[in-house]
N, C-alpha and C positions, 0 to 999 in steps of 0.2 A: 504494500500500500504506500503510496507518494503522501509526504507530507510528514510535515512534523506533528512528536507525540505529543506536543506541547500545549496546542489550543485542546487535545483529547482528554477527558475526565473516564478516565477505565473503571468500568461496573464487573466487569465479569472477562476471565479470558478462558478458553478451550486448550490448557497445554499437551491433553493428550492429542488433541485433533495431529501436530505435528510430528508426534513419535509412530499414530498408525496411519497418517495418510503424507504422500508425497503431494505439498500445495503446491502445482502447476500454477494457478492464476487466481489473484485477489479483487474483492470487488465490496464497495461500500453499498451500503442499503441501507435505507430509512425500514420504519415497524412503524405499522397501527397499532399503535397501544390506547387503551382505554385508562383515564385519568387514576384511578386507583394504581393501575399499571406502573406509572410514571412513576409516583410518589414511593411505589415500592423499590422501585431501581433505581432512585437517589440516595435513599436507603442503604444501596448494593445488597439487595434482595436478590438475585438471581443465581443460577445455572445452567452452564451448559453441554453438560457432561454428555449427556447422553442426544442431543438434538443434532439436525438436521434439516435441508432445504430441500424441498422437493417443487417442480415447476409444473402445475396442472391448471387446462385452459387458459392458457398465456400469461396466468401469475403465479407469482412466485411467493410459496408458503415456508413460515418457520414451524416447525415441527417439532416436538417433546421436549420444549425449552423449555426452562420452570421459572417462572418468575414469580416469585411467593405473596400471598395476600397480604395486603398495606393495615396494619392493624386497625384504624381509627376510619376506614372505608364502612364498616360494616357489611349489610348484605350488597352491597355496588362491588364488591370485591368480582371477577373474576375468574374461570376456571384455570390453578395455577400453569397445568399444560397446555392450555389451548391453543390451536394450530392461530398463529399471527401472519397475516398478510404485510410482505417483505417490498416495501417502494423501491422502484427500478424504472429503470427509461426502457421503452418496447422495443429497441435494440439492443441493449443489454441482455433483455429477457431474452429474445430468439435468440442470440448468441449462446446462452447462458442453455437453450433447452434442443439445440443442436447436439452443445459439444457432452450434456447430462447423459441424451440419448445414447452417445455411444459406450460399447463396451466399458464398465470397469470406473466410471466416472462418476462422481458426487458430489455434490455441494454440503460443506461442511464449518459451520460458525466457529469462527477463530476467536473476535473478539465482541463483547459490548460494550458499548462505550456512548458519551454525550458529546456530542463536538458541535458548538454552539447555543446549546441548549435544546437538543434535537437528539432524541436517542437512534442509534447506529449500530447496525453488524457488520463486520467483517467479514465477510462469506470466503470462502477459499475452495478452487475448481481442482478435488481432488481423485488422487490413485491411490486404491487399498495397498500398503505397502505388502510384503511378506515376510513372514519371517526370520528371512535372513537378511533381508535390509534393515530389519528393528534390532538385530542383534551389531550389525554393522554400526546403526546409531549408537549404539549405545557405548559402544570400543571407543567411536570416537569421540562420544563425551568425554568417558573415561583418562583419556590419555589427553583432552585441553584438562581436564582437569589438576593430573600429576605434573603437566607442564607448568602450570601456575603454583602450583604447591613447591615446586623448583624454585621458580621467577623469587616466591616469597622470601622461599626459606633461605636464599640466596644473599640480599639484602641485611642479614640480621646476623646477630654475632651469636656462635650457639654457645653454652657455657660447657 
């Protein structure tokens, strides 16, 4: 995603999305949320562990996200997983339900977030990894990580 994280107020991020799916291509999206909605996700009421995009009749729906009931809503609250209608421009969408079509491919929310007072997903156009590229991930955490544990331990006088 282009842009600084800066103007961005982060409600919620999907870290596993990255470890089982390979993100091809990112793309920002407004949500229809209903006002109880809102007030829960300033909050940082949300999850998105287990959700998903899916594109039917030319728009594009958030799926099994949880965005939890805003306490002082009462009955105006919401069904916490409710499929959310994802804003996108109609060339986005067909692009978006082209490349879902083919083999192997999915739309999968990275991040939520506020960016000007407007809440935001981060959708990301991905590939189910396999097992042995998540093992591959993980080696190479592994070894930034003892590289920097070098870098530190380097710097300091040990006794």
């Amino acid at each position: 995603m282009a842009g600084a994280d800066s103007d961005r107020k982060r409600i919620a991020s999907n870290r596993k999305a990255r470890f089982d799916y390979e993100i091809l291509d990112t793309f920002e999206a407004g949500i229809a949320l209903l006002g109880p909605e809102v007030k829960s996700l300033r909050a940082g009421n949300a999850n998105l562990g287990d959700a998903y995009a899916i594109v039917r009749r030319g728009e594009v729906f958030l799926v099994n996200a949880h965005i939890g009931p805003y306490d002082q809503a009462g009955r105006a609250n919401a069904a916490p997983r409710r499929e959310r209608k994802l804003l996108l421009h109609r060339a986005e969408i067909e692009r978006l339900s082209g490349r879902v079509a083919e083999r192997g491919f999915t739309l999968v929310p990275i991040a939520l977030y506020f960016k000007d007072g407007r809440a935001k997903v981060e959708l990301g156009l991905a590939r189910g990894k396999k097992t042995h590229d998540k093992r591959q991930t993980i080696r190479e955490r592994e070894s930034a990580r003892e590289v920097q544990r070098a870098v530190r331990g380097r710097g300091r006088s040990r006794p």
